[in-house]
N, C-alpha and C positions, 0 to 999 in steps of 0.2 A: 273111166268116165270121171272128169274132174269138174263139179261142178263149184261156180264162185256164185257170193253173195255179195251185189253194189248196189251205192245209190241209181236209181230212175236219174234221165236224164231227158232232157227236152225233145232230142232227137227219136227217143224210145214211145213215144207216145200215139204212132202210127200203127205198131205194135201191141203194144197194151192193150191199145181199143180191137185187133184182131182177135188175142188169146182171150180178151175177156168176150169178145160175144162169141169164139167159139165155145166156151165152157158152159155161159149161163144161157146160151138159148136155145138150151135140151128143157130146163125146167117148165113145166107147166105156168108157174107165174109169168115167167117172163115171157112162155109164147102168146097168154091170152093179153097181157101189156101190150105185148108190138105185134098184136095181129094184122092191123089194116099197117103195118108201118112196111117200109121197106128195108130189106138188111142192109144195103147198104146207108141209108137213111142214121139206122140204128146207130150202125160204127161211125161214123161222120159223127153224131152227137157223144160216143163215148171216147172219141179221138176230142174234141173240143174239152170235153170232161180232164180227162187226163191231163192234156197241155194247160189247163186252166189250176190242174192241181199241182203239177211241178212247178208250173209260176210260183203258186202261191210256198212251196217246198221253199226255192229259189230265195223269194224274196218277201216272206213272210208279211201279211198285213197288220200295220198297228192297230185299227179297228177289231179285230179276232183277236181272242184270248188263247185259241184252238195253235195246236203245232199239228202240220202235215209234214209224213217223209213216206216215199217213194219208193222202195227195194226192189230189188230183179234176181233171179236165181238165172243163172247163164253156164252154157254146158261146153267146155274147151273142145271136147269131141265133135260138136254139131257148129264149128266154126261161131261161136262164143253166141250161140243163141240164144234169147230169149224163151226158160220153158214154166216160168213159171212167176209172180211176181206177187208182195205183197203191199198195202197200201195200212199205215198205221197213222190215224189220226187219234191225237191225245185232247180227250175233251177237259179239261181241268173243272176241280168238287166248284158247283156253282154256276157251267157253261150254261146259256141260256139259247139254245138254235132258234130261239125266236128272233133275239138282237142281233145277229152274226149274219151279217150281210153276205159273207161268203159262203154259207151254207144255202142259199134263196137263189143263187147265181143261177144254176143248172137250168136248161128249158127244155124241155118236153119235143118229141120229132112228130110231125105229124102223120097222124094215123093211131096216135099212140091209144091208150084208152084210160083218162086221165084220171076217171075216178076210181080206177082200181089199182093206180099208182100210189093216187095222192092217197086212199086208205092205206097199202105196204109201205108207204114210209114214217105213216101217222103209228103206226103201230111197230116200228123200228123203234121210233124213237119216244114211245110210251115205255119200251124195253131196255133205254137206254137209260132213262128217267130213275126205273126200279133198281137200276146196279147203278147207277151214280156213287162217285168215291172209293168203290172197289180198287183194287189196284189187282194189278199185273193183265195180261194181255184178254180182250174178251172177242166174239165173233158170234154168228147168227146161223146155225148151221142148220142146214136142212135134212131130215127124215135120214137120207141117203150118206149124211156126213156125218154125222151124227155117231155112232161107236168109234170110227178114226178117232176123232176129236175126244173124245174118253177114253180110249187107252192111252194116249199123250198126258194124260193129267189135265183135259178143263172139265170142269163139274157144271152141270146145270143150273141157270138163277133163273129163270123166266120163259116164258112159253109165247109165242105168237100164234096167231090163226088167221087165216082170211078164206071166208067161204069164195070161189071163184065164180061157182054156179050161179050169183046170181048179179052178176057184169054179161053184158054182152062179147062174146068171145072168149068165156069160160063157163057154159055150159056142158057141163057132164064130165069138169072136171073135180068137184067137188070141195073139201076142206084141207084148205094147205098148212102144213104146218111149220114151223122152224121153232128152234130151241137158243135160247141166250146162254152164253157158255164163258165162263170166266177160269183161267188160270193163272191161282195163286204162286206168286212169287217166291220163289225157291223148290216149287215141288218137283219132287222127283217121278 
């Protein structure tokens, strides 16, 4: 097995939005977010997503201070598949997602369940707020990713919660947690 590491490419974005909603809509969050939604509904908005982010990879907006880049992990054995992929946005000390037109772009599928969205990304980005200026790579792992990501060398900076139970469509799933995770530069 030979796998390679490339830029995302505009073409791959049909893709992306498959592996990403088969990965994340096992999670509890994400099934009581797009309960009334429809899956393919879902991917149609994360296939927009995508293509809206290699643009902006592509051709970088002078209004955003933010750099986006795109990665694919592709397997030579599985005829140069897509099995994996990561998305690295550099927010530089001082970013402000309020001003940043291209952070607001995103829009919601219907069905979705909007105020238990708009609380998980209010509380992403109160987590992002806390490790402001840190350096080296950080990520928001959940419960279940959570020791991987510690025996790699990223250490814990911040904690998120959102009770589910009390949105409609996450009753009796109770308090979700993820952890903010930062890896220092050069650690072994």
């Amino acid at each position: 097995m030979t796998l390679n590491l490339a830029p995302c490419v505009a073409s791959d974005a049909p893709e992306l939005a498959r592996i990403h909603y088969a990965v994340f809509s096992r999670p509890p969050i994400y099934q009581a977010i797009y309960r009334d939604a429809s899956p393919a509904d879902v991917i149609a908005k994360h296939e927009k997503s995508f293509a809206a982010g290699l643009q902006e990879q592509d051709h970088p907006s002078s209004s955003s201070s933010r750099e986006v880049h795109y990665l694919k992990i592709t397997d030579d054995a599985i005829n140069a598949m897509i099995i994996a992929y990561i998305v690295w946005i550099y927010l530089p000390h001082g970013y402000d997602v309020d001003k940043d037109p291209q952070a607001h772009a995103e829009r919601l599928v219907e069905g979705t369940n909007e105020a238990m969205a708009m609380e998980f990304k209010g509380a992403i980005g109160v987590l992002r707020g806390e490790h402001e200026g840190r350096r080296g790579p950080h990520l928001y792992s959940s419960v279940t990713g959570h020791a991987l990501y510690r025996r790699y060398g990223f250490e814990d900076v911040g904690d998120m919660r959102v009770d589910l139970d009390k949105y409609k469509g996450g009753q009796g799933l109770g308090m979700q947690r993820w952890v903010a995770m930062v890896r220092e530069p050069g650690k072994t």
